[in-house]
C-alpha positions, 0 to 999 in steps of 0.5 A: 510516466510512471504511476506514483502510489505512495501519493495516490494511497495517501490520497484514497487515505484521505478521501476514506477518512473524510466519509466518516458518516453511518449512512449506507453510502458512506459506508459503501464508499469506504468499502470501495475505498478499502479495495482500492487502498489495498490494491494500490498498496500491493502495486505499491510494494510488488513495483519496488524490487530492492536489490538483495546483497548476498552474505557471505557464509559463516566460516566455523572456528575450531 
C-alpha cells in the first residue's frame, strides 16, 4: 500500500491550526507539527518523479 501525503500534510495542517493557544505546550506542539509538515512535504514532492520530455533544439535561420 502506498503512503499518501497530500492527505497526511492536510492533516498535520489541520491539527497545527487547531493549537492555536500561547501556552508552552501548544507551542511545542506546532513546533513539532512544523518538522513533520516539513518532512512529510519533501517525502511529498521527492516521491513524485514527473516524466521530463526533451525539446528539440532551435534551429537558427539566416
Amino acid at each position: 500500500m502506498k503512503s499518501n501525503f497530500a492527505a497526511t500534510r492536510e492533516l498535520l495542517e489541520c491539527a497545527h491550526y487547531q493549537l492555536s493557544g500561547s501556552d508552552k505546550t501548544s507551542q511545542r506542539i506546532r513546533e513539532a507539527l512544523h518538522l513533520l509538515i516539513d518532512a512529510v512535504t519533501t517525502a511529498e514532492h521527492s516521491e513524485s518523479k514527473g516524466n521530463v520530455l526533451d525539446f528539440p533544439q532551435r534551429v537558427h535561420h539566416r
